[in-house]
MIMARLUM-522503 format. One line per 5 residues: number of its first residue (from 1); their letters; for each residue y, x, z of N, C-alpha, C. Coordinates in pm, whole numbers, plus 50000, padded with zeros to 5 digits. Each point is the difference from the previous one (the first is absolute). Layout:
BEGIN
NUM> a> Y,X,Z,Y,X,Z,Y,X,Z  ...
//
This chain:
BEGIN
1> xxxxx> 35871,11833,75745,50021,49857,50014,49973,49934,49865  49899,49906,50009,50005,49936,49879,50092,49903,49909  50046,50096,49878,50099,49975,49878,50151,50023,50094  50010,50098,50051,50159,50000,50065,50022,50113,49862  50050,49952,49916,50052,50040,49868,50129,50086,50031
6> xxxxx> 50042,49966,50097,50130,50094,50099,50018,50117,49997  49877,50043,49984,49962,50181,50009,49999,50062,49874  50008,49923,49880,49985,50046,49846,50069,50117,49972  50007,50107,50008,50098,50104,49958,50106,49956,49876  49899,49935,49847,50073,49962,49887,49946,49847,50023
11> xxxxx> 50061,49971,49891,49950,49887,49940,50070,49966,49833  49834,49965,49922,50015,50016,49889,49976,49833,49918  50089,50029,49922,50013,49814,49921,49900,50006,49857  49872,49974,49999,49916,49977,49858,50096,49931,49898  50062,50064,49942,50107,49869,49889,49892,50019,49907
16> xxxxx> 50049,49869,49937,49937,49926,49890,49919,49887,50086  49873,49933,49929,49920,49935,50068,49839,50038,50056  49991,49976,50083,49848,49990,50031,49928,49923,50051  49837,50001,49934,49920,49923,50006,49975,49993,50174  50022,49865,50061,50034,50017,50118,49836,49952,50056
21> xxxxx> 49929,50006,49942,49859,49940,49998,49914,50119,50079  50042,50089,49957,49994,50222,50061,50020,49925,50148  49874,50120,50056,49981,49999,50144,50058,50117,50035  49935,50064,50121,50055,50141,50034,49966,50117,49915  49874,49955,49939,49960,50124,49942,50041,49991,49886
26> xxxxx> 50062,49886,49966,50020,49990,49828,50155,50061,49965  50059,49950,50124,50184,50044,50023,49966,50152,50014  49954,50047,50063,49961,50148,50079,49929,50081,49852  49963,49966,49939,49971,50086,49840,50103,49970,49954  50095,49917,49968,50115,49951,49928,50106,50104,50056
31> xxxxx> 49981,50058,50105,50108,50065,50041,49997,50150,49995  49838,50034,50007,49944,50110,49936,50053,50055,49853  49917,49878,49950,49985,50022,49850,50160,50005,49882  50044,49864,50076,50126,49952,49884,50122,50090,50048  50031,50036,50185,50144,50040,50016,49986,50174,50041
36> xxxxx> 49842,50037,49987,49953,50131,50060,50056,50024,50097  49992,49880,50135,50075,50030,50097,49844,49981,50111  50039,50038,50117,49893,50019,50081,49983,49872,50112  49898,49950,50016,50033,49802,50089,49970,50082,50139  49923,50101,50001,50004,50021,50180,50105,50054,50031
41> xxxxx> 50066,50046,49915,50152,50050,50122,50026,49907,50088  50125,49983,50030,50056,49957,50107,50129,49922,49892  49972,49913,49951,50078,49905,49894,49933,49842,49982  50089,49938,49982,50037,49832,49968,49992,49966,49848  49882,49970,49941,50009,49972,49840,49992,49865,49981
46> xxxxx> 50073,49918,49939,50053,49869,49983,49993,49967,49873  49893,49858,49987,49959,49993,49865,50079,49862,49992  50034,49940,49877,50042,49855,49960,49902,49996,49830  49974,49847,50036,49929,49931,49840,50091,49909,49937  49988,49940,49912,50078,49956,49858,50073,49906,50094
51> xxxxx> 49941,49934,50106,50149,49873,50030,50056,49987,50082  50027,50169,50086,50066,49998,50099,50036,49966,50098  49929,49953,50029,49981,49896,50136,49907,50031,50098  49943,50136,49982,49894,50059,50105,49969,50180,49962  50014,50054,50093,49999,50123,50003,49877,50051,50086
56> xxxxx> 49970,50138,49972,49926,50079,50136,49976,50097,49988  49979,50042,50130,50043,50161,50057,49863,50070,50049  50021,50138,49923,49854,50071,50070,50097,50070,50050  49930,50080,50122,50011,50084,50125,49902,50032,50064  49991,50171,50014,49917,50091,50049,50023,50047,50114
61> xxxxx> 49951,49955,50127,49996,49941,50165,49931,50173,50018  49938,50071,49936,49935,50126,50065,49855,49987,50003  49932,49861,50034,49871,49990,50010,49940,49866,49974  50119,49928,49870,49971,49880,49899,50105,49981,49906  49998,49937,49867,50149,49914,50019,49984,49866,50023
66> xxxxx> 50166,49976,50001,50040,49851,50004,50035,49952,49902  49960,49864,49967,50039,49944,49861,50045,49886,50063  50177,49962,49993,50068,49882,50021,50012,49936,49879  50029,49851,50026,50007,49914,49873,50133,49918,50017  50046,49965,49945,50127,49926,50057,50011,49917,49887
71> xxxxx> 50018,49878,49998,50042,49856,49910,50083,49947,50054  50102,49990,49915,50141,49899,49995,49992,49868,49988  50023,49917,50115,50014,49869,49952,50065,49922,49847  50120,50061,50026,50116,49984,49946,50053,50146,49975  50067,49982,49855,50053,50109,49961,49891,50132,49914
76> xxxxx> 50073,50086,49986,49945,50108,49928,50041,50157,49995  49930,50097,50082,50006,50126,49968,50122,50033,49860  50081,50106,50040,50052,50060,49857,49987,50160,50028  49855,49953,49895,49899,50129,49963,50038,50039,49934  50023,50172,49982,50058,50097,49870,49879,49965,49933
81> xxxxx> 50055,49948,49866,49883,50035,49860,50007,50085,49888  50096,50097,50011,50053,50068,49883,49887,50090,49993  49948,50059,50093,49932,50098,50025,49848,50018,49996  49917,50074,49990,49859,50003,50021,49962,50138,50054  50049,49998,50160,49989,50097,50032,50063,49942,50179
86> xxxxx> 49999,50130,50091,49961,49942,50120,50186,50062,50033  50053,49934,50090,50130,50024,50006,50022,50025,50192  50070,50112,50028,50003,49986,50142,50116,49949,50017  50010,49908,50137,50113,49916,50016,50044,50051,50144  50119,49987,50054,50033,50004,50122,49991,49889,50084
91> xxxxx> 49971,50029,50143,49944,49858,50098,50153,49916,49993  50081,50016,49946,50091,49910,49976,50014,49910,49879  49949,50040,49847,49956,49946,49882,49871,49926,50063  49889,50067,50133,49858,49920,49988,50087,49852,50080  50098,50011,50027,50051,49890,50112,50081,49863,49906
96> xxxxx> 50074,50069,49933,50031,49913,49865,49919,49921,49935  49824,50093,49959,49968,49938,49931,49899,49873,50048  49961,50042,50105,49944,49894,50103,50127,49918,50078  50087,50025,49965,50104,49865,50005,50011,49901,49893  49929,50080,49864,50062,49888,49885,50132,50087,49911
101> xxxxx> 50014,50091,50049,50122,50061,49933,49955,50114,49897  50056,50057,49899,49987,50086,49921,50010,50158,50071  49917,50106,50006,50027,50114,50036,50089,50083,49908  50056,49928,49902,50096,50100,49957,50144,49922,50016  50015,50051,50104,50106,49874,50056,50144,50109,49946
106> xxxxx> 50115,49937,49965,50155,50098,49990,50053,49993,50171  50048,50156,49997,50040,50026,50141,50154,49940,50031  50035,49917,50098,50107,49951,50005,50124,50090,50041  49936,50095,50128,50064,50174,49971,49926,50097,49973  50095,50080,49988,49925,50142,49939,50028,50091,50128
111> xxxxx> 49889,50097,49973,50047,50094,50130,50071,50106,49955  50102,50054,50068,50099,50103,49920,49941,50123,50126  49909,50142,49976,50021,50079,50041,50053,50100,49992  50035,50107,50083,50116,50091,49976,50086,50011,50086  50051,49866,50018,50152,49998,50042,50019,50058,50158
116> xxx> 50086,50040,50030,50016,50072,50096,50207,49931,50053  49949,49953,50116,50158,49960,50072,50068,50097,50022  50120,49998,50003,50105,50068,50044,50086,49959,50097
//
């Protein structure tokens, strides 16, 4: 199905910035080259440029990829920049951050395993 991003096994966050000007093939060496990670797997790579306000996603469909673009009216991505390097996130951080929220969010509980009732 075309761009059902649903199926991504991972999904990985480009921190820092990128030149969002990169097509498929330009993101698709970038992901080669800079994170030595592989773009045909079965993964979600998510790029952001300097003003946060537009992101996009390559994805490897089996027999193309998809390159989504997404622009914010209003508001702004909070893109990790500490980093220069490719970061895997959980589909719950990718949900945050396409909300507008920070993926390094503090957990309000913690999970305590172990415990066993009596």
């Amino acid at each position: 199905m075309l761009g059902d991003i649903s199926r991504a096994e991972q999904i990985y966050v480009a921190c820092g910035y990128t030149d969002l000007r990169k097509s498929i093939d330009g993101l698709s060496a970038l992901v080669q080259q800079s994170f030595q990670l592989d773009p045909f797997s079965n993964a979600l790579f998510l790029f952001c440029g300097r003003r946060c306000d537009r992101i996009k996603a390559l994805h490897w469909e089996g027999d193309g990829f998809v390159l989504l673009y997404k622009r914010l009216e209003q508001g702004r991505f909070q893109w990790p920049r500490t980093e220069n390097e490719a970061r895997k996130i959980t589909p719950q951080q990718f949900r945050w951050l396409t909300e507008g929220l920070s993926i390094d969010q503090p957990r309000a509980v913690h999970q305590v395993e172990g415990l066993s009732v009596v």
